[in-house]
C-alpha atoms as an extended CHARMM CRD file, in Angstrom:
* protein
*
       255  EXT
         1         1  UNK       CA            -33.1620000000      123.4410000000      -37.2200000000  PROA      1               0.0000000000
         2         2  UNK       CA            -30.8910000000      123.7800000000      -34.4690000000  PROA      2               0.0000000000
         3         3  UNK       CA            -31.4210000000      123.7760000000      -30.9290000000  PROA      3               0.0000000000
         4         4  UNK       CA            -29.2210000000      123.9980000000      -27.6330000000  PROA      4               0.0000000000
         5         5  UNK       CA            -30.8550000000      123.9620000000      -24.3800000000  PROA      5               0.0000000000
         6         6  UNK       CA            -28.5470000000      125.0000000000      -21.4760000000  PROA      6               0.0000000000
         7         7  UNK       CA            -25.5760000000      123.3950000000      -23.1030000000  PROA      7               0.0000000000
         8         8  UNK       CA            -22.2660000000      122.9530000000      -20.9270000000  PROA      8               0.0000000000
         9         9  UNK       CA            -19.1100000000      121.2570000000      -20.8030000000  PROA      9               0.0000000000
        10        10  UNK       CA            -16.4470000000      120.8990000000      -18.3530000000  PROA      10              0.0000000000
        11        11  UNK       CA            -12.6130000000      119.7030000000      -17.9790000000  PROA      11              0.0000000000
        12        12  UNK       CA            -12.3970000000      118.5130000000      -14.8050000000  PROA      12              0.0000000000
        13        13  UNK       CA            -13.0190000000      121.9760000000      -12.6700000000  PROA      13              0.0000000000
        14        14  UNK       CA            -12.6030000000      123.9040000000      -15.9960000000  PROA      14              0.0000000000
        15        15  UNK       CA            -15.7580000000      124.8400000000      -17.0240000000  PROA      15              0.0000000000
        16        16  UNK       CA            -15.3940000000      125.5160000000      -20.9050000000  PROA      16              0.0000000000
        17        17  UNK       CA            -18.7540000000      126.1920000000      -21.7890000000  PROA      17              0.0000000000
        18        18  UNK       CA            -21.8630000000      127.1010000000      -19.5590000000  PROA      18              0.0000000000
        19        19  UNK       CA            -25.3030000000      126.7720000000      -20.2380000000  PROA      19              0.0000000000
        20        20  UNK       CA            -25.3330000000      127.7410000000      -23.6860000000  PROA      20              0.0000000000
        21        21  UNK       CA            -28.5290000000      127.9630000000      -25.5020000000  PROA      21              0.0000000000
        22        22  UNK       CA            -29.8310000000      129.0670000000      -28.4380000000  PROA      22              0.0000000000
        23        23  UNK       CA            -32.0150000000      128.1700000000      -31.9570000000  PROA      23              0.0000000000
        24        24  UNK       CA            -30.5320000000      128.2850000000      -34.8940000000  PROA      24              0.0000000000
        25        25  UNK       CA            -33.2650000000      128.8630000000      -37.8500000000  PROA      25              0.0000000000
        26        26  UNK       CA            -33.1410000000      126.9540000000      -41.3280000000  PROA      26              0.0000000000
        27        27  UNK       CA            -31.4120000000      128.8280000000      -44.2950000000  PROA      27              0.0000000000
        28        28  UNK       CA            -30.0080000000      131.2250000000      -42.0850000000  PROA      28              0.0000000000
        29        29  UNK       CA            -26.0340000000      132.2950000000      -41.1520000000  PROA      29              0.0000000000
        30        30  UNK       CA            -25.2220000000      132.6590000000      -37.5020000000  PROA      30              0.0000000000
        31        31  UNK       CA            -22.2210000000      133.8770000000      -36.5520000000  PROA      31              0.0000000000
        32        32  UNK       CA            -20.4010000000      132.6760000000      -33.2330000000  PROA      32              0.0000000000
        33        33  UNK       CA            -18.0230000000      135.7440000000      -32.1920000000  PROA      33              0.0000000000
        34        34  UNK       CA            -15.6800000000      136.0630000000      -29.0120000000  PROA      34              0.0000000000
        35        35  UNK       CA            -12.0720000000      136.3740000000      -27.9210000000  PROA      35              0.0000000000
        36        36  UNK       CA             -9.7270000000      133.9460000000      -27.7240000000  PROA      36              0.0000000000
        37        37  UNK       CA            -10.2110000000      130.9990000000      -25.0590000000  PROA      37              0.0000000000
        38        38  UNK       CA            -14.0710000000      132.1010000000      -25.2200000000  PROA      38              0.0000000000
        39        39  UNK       CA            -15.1060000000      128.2740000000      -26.0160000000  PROA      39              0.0000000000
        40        40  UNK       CA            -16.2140000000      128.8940000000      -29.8780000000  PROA      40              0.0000000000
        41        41  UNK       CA            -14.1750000000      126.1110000000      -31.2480000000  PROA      41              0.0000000000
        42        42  UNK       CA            -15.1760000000      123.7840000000      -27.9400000000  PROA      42              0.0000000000
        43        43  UNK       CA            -19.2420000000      124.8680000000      -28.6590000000  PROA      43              0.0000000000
        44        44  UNK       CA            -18.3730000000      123.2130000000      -32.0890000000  PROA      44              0.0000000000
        45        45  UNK       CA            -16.9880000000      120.1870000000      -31.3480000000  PROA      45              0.0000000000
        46        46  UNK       CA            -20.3620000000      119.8080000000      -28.9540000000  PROA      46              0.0000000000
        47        47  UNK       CA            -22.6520000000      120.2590000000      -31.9510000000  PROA      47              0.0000000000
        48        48  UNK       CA            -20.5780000000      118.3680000000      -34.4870000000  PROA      48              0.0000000000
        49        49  UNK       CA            -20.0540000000      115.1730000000      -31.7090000000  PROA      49              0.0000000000
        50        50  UNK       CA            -16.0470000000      115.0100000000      -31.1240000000  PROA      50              0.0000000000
        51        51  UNK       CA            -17.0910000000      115.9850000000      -27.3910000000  PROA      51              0.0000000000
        52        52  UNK       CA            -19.2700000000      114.7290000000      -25.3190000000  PROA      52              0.0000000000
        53        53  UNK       CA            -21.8850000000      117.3010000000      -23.4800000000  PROA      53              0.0000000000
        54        54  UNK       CA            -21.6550000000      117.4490000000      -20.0740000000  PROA      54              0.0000000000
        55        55  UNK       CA            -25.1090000000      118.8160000000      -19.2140000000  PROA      55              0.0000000000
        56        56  UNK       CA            -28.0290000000      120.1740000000      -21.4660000000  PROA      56              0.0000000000
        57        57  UNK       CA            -29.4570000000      118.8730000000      -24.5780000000  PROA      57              0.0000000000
        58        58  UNK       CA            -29.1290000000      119.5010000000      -28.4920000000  PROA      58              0.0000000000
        59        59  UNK       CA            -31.8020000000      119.1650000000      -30.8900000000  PROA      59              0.0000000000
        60        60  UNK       CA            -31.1790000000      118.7470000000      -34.8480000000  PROA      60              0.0000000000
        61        61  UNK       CA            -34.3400000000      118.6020000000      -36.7250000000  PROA      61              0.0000000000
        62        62  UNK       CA            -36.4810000000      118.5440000000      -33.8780000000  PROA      62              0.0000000000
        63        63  UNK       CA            -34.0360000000      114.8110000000      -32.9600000000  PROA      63              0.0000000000
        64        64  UNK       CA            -32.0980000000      115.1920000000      -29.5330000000  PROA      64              0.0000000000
        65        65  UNK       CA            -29.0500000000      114.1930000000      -30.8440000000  PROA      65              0.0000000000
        66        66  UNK       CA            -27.1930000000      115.0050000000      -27.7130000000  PROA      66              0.0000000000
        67        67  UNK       CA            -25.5470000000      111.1810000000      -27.1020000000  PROA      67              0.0000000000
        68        68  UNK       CA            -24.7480000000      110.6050000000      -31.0880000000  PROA      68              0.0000000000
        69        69  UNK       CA            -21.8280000000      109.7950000000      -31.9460000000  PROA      69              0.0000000000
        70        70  UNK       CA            -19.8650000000      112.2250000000      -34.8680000000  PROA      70              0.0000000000
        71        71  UNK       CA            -20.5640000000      110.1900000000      -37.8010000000  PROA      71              0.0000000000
        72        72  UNK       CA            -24.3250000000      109.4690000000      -37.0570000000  PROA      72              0.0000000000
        73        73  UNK       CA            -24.5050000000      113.4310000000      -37.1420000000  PROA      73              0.0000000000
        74        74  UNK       CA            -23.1450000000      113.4010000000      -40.1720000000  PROA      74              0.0000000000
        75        75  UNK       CA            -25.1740000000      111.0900000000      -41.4760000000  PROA      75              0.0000000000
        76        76  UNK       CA            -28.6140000000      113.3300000000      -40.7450000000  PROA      76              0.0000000000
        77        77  UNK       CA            -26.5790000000      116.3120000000      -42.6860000000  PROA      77              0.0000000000
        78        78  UNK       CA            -24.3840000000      118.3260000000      -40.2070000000  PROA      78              0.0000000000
        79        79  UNK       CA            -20.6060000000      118.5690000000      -41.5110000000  PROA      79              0.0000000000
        80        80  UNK       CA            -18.1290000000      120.9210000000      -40.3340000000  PROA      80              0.0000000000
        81        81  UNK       CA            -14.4280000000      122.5430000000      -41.0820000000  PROA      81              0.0000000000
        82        82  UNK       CA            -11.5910000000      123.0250000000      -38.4900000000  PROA      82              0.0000000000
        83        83  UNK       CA             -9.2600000000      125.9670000000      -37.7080000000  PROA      83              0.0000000000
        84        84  UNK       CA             -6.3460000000      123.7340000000      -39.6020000000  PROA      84              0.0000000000
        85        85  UNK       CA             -7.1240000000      122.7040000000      -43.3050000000  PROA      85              0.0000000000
        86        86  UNK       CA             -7.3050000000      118.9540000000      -43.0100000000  PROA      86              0.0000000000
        87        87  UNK       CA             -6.6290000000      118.1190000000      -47.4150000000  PROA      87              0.0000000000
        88        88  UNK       CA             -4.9100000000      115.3000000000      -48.6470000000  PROA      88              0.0000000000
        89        89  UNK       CA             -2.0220000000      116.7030000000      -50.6160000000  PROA      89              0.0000000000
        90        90  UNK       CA             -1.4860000000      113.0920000000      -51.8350000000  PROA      90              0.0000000000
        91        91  UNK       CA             -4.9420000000      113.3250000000      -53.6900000000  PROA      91              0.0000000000
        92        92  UNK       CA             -6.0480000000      115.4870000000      -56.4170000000  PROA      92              0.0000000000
        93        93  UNK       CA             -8.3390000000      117.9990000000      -55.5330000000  PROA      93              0.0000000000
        94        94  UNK       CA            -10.8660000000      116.2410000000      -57.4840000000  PROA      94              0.0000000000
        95        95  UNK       CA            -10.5780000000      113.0570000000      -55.5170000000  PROA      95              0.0000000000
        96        96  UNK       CA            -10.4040000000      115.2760000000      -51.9100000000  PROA      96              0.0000000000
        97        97  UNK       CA            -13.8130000000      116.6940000000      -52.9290000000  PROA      97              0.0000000000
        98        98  UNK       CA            -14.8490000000      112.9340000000      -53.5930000000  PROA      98              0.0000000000
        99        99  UNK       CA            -13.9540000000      112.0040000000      -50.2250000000  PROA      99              0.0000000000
       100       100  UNK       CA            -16.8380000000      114.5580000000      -48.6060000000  PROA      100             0.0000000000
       101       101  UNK       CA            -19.3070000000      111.5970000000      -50.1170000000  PROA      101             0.0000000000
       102       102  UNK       CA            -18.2400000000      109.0790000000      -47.5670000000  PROA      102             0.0000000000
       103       103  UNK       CA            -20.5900000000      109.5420000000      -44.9460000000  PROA      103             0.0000000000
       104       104  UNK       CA            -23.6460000000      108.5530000000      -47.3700000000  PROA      104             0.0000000000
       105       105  UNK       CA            -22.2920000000      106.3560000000      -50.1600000000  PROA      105             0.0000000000
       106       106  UNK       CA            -23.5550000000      102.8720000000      -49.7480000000  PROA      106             0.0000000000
       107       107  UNK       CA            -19.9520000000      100.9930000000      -51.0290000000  PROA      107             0.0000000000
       108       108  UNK       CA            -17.5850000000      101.0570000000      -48.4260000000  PROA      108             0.0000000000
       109       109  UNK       CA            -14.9410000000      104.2330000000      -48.5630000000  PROA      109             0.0000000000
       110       110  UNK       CA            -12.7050000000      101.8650000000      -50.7470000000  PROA      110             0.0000000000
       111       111  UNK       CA            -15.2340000000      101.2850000000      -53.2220000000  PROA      111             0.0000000000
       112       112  UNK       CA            -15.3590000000      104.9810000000      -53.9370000000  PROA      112             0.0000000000
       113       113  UNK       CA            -12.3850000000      104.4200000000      -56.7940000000  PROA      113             0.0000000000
       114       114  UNK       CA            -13.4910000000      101.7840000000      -58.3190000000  PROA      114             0.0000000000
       115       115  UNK       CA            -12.6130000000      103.1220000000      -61.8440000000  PROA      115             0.0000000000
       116       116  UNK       CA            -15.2550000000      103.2440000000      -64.5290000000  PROA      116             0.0000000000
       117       117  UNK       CA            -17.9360000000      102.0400000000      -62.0120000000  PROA      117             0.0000000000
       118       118  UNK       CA            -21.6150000000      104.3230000000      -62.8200000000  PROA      118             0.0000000000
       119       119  UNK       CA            -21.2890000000      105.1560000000      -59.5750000000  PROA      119             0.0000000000
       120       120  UNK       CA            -18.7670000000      106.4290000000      -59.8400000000  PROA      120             0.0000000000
       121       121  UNK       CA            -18.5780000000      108.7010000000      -62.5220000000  PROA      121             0.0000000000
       122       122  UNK       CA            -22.0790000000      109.8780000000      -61.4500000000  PROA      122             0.0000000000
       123       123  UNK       CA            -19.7160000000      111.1680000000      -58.1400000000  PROA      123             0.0000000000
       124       124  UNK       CA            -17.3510000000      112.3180000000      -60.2520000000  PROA      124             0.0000000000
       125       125  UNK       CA            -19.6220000000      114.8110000000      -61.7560000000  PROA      125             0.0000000000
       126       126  UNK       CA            -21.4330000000      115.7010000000      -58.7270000000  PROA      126             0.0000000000
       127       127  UNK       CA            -17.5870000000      116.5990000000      -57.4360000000  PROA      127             0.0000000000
       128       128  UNK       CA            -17.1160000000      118.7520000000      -60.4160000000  PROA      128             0.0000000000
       129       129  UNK       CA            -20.0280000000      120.3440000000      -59.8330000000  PROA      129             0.0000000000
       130       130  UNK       CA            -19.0200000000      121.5870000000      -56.5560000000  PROA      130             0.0000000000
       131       131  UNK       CA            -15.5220000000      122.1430000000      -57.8420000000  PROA      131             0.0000000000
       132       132  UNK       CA            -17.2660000000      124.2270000000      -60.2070000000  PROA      132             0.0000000000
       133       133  UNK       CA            -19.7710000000      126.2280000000      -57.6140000000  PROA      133             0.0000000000
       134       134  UNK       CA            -16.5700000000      127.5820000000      -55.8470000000  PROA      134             0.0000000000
       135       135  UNK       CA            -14.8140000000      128.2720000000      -58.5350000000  PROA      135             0.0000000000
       136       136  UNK       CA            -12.0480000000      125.7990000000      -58.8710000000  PROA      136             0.0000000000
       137       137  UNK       CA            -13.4260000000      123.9700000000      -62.2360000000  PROA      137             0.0000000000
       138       138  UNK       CA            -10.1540000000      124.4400000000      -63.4260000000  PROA      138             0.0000000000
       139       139  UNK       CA             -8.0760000000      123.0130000000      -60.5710000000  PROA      139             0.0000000000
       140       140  UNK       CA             -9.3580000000      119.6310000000      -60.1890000000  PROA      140             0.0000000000
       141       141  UNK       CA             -5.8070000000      117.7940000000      -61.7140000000  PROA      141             0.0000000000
       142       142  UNK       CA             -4.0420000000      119.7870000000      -59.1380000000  PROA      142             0.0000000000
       143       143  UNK       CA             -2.6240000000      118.2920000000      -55.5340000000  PROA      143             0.0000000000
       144       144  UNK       CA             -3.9600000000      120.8390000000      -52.7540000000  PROA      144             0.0000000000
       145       145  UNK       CA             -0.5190000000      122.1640000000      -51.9170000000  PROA      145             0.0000000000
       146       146  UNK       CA             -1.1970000000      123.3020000000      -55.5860000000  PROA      146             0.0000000000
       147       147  UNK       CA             -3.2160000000      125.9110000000      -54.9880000000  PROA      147             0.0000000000
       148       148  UNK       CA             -2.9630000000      128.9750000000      -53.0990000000  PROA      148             0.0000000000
       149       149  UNK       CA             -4.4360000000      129.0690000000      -49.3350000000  PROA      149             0.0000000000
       150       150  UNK       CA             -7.4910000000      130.8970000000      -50.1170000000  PROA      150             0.0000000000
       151       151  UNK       CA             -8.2970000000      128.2620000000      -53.0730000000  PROA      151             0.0000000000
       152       152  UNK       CA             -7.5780000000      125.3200000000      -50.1000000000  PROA      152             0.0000000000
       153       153  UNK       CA            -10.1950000000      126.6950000000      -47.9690000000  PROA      153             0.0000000000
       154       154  UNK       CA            -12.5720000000      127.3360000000      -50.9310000000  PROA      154             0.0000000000
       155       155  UNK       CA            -11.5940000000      123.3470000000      -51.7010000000  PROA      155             0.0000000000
       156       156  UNK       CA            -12.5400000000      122.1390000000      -48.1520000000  PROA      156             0.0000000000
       157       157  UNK       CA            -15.7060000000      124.0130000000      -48.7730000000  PROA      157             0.0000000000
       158       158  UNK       CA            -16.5670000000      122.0500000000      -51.8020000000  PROA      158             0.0000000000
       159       159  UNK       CA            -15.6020000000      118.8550000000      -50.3090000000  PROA      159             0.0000000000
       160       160  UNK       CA            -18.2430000000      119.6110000000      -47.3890000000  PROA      160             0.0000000000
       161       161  UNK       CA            -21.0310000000      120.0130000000      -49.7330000000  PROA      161             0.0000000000
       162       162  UNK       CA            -20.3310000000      116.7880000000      -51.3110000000  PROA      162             0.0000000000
       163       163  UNK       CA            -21.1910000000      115.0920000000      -47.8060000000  PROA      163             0.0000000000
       164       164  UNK       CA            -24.6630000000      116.7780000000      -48.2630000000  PROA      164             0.0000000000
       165       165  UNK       CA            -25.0800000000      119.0670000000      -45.2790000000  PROA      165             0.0000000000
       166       166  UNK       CA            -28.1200000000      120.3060000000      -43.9580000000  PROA      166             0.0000000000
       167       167  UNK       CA            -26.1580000000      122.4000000000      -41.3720000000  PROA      167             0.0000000000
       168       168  UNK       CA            -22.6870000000      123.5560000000      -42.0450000000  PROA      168             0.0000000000
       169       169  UNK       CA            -20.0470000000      124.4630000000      -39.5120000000  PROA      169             0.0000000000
       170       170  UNK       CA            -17.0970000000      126.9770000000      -40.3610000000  PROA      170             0.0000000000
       171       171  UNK       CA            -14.3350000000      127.5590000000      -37.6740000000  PROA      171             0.0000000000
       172       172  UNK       CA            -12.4260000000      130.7590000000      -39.0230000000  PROA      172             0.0000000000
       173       173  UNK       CA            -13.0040000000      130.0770000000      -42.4670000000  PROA      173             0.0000000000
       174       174  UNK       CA            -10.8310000000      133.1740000000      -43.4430000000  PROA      174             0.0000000000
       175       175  UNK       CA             -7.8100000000      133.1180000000      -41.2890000000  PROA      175             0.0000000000
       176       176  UNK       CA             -5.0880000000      133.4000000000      -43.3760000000  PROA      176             0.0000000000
       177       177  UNK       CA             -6.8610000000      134.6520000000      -46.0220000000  PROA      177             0.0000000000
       178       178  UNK       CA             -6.0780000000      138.5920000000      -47.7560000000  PROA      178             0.0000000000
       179       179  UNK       CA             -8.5570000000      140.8320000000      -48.3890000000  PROA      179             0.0000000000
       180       180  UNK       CA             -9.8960000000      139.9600000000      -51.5160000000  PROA      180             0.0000000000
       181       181  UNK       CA             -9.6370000000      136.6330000000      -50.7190000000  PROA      181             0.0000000000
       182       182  UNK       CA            -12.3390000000      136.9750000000      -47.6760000000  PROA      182             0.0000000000
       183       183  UNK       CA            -14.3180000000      139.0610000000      -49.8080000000  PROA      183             0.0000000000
       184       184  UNK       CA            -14.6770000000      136.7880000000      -52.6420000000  PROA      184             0.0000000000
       185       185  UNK       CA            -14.9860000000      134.0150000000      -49.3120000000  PROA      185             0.0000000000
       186       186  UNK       CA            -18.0360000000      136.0480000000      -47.7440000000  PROA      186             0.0000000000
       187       187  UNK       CA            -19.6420000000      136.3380000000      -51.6730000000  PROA      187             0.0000000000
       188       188  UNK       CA            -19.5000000000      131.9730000000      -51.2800000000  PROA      188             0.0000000000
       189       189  UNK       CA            -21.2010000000      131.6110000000      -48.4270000000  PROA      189             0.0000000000
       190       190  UNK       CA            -23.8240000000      134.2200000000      -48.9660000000  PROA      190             0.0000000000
       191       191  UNK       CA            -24.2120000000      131.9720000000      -52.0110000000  PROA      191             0.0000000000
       192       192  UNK       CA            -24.6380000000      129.2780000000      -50.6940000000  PROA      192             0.0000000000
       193       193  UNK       CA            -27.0660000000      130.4260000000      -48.1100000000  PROA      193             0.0000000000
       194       194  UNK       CA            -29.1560000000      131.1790000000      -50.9720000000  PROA      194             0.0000000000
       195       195  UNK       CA            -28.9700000000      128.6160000000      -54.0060000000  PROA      195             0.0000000000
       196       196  UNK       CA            -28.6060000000      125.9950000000      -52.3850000000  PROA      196             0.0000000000
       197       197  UNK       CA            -30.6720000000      127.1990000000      -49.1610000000  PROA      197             0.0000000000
       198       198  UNK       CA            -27.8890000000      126.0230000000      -46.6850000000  PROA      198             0.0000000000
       199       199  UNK       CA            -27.6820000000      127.0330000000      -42.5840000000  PROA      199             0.0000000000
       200       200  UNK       CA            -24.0530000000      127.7540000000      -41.7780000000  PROA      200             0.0000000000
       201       201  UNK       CA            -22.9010000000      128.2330000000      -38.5400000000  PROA      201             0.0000000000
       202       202  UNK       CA            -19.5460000000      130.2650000000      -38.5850000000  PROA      202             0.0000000000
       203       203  UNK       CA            -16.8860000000      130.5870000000      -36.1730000000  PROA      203             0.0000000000
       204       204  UNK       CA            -15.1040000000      134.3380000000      -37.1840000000  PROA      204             0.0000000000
       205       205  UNK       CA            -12.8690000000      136.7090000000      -35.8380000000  PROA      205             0.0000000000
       206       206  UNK       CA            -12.8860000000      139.0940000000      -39.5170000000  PROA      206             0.0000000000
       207       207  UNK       CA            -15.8440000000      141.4560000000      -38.1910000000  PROA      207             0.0000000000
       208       208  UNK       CA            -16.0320000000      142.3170000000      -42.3860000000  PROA      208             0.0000000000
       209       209  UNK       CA            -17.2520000000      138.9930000000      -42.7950000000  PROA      209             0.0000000000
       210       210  UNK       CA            -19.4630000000      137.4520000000      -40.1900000000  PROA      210             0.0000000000
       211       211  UNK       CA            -21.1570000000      141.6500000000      -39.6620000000  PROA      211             0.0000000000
       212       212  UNK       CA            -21.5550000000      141.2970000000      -43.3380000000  PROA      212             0.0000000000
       213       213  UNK       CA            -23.2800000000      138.2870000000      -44.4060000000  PROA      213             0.0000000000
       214       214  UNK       CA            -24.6660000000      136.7860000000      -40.9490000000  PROA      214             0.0000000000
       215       215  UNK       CA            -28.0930000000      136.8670000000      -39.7110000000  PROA      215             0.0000000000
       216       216  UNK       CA            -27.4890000000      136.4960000000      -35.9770000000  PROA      216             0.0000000000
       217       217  UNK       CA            -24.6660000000      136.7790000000      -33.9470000000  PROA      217             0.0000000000
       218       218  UNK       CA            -23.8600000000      135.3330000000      -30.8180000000  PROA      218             0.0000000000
       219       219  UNK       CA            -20.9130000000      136.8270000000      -28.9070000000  PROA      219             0.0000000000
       220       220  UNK       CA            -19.8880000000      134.1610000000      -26.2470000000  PROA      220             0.0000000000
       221       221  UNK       CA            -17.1920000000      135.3550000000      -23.0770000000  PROA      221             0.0000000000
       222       222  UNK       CA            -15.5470000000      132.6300000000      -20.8260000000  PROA      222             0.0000000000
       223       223  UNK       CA            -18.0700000000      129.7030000000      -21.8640000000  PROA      223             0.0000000000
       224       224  UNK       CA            -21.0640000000      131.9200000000      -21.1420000000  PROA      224             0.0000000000
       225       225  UNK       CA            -23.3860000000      133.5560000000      -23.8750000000  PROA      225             0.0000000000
       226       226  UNK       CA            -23.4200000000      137.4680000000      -23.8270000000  PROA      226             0.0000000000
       227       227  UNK       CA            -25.1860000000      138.4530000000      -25.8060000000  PROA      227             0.0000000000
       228       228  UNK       CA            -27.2120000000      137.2030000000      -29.2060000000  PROA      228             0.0000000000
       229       229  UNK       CA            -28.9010000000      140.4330000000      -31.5020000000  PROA      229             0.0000000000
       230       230  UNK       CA            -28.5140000000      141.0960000000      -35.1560000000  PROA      230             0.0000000000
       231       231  UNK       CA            -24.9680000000      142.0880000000      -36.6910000000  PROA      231             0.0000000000
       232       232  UNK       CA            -25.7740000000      145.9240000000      -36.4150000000  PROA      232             0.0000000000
       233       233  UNK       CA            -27.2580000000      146.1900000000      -32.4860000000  PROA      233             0.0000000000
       234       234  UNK       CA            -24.2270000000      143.6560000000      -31.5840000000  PROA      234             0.0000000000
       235       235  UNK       CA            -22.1080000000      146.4610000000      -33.3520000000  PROA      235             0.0000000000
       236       236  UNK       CA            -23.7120000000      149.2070000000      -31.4400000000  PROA      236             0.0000000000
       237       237  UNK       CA            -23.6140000000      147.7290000000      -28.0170000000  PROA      237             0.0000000000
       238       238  UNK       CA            -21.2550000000      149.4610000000      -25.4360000000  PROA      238             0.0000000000
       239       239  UNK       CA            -20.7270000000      145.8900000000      -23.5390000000  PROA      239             0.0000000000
       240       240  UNK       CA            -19.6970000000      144.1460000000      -26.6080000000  PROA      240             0.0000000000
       241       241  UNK       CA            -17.2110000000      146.5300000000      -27.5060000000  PROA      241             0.0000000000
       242       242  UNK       CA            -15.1150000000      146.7140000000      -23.9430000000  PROA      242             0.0000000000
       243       243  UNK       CA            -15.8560000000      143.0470000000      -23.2160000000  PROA      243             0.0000000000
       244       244  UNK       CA            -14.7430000000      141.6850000000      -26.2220000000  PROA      244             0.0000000000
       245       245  UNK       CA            -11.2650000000      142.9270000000      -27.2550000000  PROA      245             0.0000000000
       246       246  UNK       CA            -11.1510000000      146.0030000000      -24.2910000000  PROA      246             0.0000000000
       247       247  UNK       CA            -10.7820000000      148.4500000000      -27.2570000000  PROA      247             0.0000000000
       248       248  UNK       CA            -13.3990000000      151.0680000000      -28.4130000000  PROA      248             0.0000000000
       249       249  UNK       CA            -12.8130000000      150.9700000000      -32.3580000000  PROA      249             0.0000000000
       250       250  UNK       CA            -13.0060000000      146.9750000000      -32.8700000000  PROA      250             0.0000000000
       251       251  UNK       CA            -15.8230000000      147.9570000000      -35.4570000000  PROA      251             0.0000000000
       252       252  UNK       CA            -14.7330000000      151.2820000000      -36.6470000000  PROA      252             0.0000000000
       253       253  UNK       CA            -13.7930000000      150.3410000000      -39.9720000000  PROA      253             0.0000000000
       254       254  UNK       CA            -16.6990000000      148.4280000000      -40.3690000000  PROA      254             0.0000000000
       255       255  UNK       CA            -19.1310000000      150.3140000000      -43.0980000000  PROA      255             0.0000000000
């Protein structure tokens, strides 16, 4: 579905990211790990299209989409989150999950709330519906600042699935979140892996979570890939564990 080929970008002599590659398979997680300042969040912004690439090329769907702009990428189905919640507190979260249907509706954003329009109400439902699938049926009244943090996240969620994603992109969907929080945040996007056969591409530093539910992990040091295996050999591997953090227990607690 996904395809980098040698993938770098650089800030004048910083070199962010180097020749990153890797395929990323249909209805499958993949989990982007490193320390901080390790160019996850900059690897992103590549892929989504709020930076250009300054060498390699990235394939979506077999398209080299390298040169499009953000929105066309949205357009073919690849919609992502940021490290910051980004709700409208001025909306209800009904009307913030609306807003995920502006990259594909055919009226203009401003036609979106046209009361009583088929339209719509046929949006309206399809909102509920994903208010519904992560369990915030009950919420949908509410402003965001309503609800507690791990019901925001779970809110951006739904409003990315309303934008119809082929490919979804998490950065650190569970900072801030507590325990059960991230568990019941891991039991979502395992989910939504399977029902509704999505490809996420996550961005985590909770080991629980992206050891748990990914398929692949890619650990990525300075801008350079390290090393990509399968959560339990990326566990196991003596490199990972003094490169990434320099401590010898980062997955101890991990069953």
């Amino acid at each position: 579905m996904l395809k980098l080929q040698e993938v770098s970008k650089h800030f004048g002599g910083v070199k962010a990211i180097q020749k990153v590659s890797f395929e990323l398979q249909a209805n499958t997680i993949f989990g982007l790990i490193g320390p901080n300042g390790a160019g996850k969040t900059t690897l992103f912004n590549l892929i989504s299209g709020t930076l250009k690439v300054s060498k390699g090329k990235i394939y979506f769907q077999n398209q080299d989409i390298t040169h499009l702009p953000a929105y066309k990428r949205s357009r073919l189905g690849i919609t992502r989150t940021f490290q910051n919640l980004s709700l409208y507190p001025d909306l209800t979260c009904l009307e913030n999950v609306l807003l995920g249907a502006a990259s594909w509706i055919r009226p203009k954003l401003k036609d979106l709330f046209v009361f009583n329009s088929r339209e719509y109400k046929q949006l309206q439902k399809q909102a509920r519906e994903f208010l519904d699938l992560v369990g915030l049926k009950e919420k949908e009244k509410l402003s965001p600042s309503q609800l507690s943090y791990g019901h925001q996240r779970k809110l951006e969620i739904a409003r990315c699935l309303m934008s119809k994603p082929r490919l979804l992109l998490l950065d650190e969907p569970a900072a801030g979140l507590n325990n059960q929080e991230s568990h019941e945040l891991a039991n979502l996007l395992a989910f939504l892996k399977k029902e509704l056969n999505l490809t996420l591409l996550i961005i985590e530093h909770d080991m629980d979570i992206i050891m748990s539910i990914s398929d692949e992990i890619l650990v990525l040091i300075e801008g350079k890939p390290f090393i990509q295996d399968t959560p339990k050999n990326v566990q196991k591997n003596p490199e990972v564990i003094k490169a990434y953090l320099g401590e010898e227990d980062i997955f101890a607690d991990i069953a």
